[in-house]
C-alpha positions in Angstrom: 108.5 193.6 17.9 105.4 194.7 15.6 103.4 192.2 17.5 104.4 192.6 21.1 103.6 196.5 20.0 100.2 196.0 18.3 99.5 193.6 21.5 100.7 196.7 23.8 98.1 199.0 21.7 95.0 196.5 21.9 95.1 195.7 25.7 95.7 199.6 26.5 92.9 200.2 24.2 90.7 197.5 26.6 91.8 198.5 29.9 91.1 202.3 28.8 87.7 201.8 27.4 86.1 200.5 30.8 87.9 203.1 32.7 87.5 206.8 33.2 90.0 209.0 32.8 89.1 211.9 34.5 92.2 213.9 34.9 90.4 216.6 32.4 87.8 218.1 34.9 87.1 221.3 35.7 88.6 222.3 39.4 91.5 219.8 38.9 95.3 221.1 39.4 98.0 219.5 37.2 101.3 219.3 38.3 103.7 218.1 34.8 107.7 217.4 34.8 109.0 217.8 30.7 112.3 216.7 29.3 113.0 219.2 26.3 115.0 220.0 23.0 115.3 222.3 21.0 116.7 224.2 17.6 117.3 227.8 18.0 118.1 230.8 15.5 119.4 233.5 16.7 119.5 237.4 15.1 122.6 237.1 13.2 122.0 233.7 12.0 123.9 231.7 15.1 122.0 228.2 15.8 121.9 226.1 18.5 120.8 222.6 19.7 119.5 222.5 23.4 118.6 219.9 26.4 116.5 220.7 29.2 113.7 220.6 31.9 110.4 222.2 32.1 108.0 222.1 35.3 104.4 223.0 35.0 101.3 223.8 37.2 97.7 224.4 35.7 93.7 224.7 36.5 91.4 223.6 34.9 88.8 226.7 34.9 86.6 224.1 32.2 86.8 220.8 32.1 88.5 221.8 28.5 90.4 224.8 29.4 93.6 225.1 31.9 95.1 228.2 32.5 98.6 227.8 34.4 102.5 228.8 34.6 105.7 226.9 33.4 109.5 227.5 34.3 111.8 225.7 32.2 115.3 226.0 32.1 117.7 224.8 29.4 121.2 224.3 28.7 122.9 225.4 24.9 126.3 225.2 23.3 126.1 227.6 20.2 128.3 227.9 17.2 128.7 231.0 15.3 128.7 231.5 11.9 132.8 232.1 11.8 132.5 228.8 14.1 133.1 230.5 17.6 131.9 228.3 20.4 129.2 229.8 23.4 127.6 228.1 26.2 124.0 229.4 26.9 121.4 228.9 30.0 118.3 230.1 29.6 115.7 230.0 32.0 111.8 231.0 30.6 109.1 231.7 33.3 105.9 231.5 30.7 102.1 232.0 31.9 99.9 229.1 29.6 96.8 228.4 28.4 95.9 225.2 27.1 92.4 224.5 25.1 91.6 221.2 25.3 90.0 219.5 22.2 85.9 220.0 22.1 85.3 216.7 20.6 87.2 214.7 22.5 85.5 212.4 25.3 86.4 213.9 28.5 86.0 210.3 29.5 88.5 208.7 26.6 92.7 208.0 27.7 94.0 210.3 24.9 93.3 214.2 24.5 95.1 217.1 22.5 95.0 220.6 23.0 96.4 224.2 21.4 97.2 227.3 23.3 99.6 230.4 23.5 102.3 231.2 26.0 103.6 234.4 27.0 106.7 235.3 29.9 109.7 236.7 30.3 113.2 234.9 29.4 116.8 235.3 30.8 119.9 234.0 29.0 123.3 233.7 30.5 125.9 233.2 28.0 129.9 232.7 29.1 131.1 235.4 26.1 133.3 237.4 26.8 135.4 238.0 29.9 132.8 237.8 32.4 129.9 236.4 30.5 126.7 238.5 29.1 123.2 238.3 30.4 120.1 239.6 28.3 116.8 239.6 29.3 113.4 240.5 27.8 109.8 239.3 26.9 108.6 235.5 25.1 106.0 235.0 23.1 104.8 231.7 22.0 102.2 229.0 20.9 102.3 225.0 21.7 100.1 221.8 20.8 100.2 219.1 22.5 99.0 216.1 24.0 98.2 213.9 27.4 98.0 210.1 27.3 96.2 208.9 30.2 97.7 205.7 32.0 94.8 206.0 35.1 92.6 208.5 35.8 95.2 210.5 37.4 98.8 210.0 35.3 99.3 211.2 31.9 102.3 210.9 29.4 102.6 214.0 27.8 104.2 215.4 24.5 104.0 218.8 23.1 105.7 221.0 20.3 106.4 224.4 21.4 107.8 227.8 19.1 108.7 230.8 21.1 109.8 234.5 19.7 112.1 236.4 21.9 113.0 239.9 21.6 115.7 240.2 24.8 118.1 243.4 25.0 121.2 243.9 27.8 124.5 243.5 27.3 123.4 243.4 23.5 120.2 243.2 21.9 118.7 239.9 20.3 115.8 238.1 18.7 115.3 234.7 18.2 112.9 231.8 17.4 113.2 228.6 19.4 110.9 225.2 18.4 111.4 222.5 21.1 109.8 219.7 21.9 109.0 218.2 25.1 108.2 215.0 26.4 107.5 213.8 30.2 104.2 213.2 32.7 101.4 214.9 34.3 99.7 214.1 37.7 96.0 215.5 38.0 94.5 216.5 41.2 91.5 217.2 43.0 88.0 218.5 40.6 84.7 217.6 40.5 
């Protein structure tokens, strides 16, 4: 297994060094599709453990800076502290930016960036006789990273933590980390 992986590592390493990966250029669109979960602490000291999608769009203004949106939406079964049991959905519409690493080879298969996220968050939860919605604002920061596989296709995983403050039926704050793991396809750019 170690050897078939090394193997994997060195001929990636090959093809990738007399290729160029140009998926990082300014003008380029992104279009990315994320698996996700998460831990989540809720105001009152509930947790949870989530599953769930993310879909993102971006532009690259710089050939190291993308601006760009998300909308992920994510599934949660919740256990409070005296062990009461709570389905969650949440869906998060987040506007991104990512900042692409200065030293890294725009030309070179693997790049990592940092960036905040900011957007607004709805949670439907099925308490109570006819469920509870709350809604409010999302504020966050991610790092992450793109593998190139061709100039055009990246693997992709990133860490995320969002703060919530969401009011409604009740009021609520929470802190979500996640992490996310899926693809990217690059388009178009000089």
């Amino acid at each position: 297994m170690k050897k078939s992986l090394l193997s994997f590592i060195v001929v990636t390493m090959l093809l990738s060094a007399s290729a160029a990966f140009a998926g990082l250029r300014q003008g380029a669109k992104e279009l990315g599709l994320n698996i996700t979960g998460g831990y989540t602490q809720n105001e009152g000291n509930s947790k949870s453990g989530d599953v769930g999608a993310q879909v993102s769009v971006g532009y690259f203004i710089t050939e190291k800076i993308q601006v760009g949106c998300s909308v992920m939406d994510i599934y949660s079964g919740t256990k409070s502290p005296a062990g009461d049991a709570t389905n969650f959905n949440m869906l998060n519409i987040a506007a991104q930016a990512k900042f692409y690493m200065p030293w890294e080879r725009a030309s070179a298969p693997f790049h990592s960036y940092i960036g905040p996220h900011a957007g607004f968050t709805s949670i439907y939860s099925d308490a109570g006789a006819d469920g509870t919605t709350i809604t409010g604002l999302a504020l966050g920061a991610m790092v992450g990273f793109d593998l190139f596989v061709n100039e055009d296709v990246a693997l992709n995983g990133e860490a995320r933590y969002t703060h919530s403050e969401l009011s409604g039926d009740f009021d609520s704050k929470s802190d979500d980390i996640r992490g996310l793991l899926g693809f990217k396809v690059f388009f178009g750019g000089k």
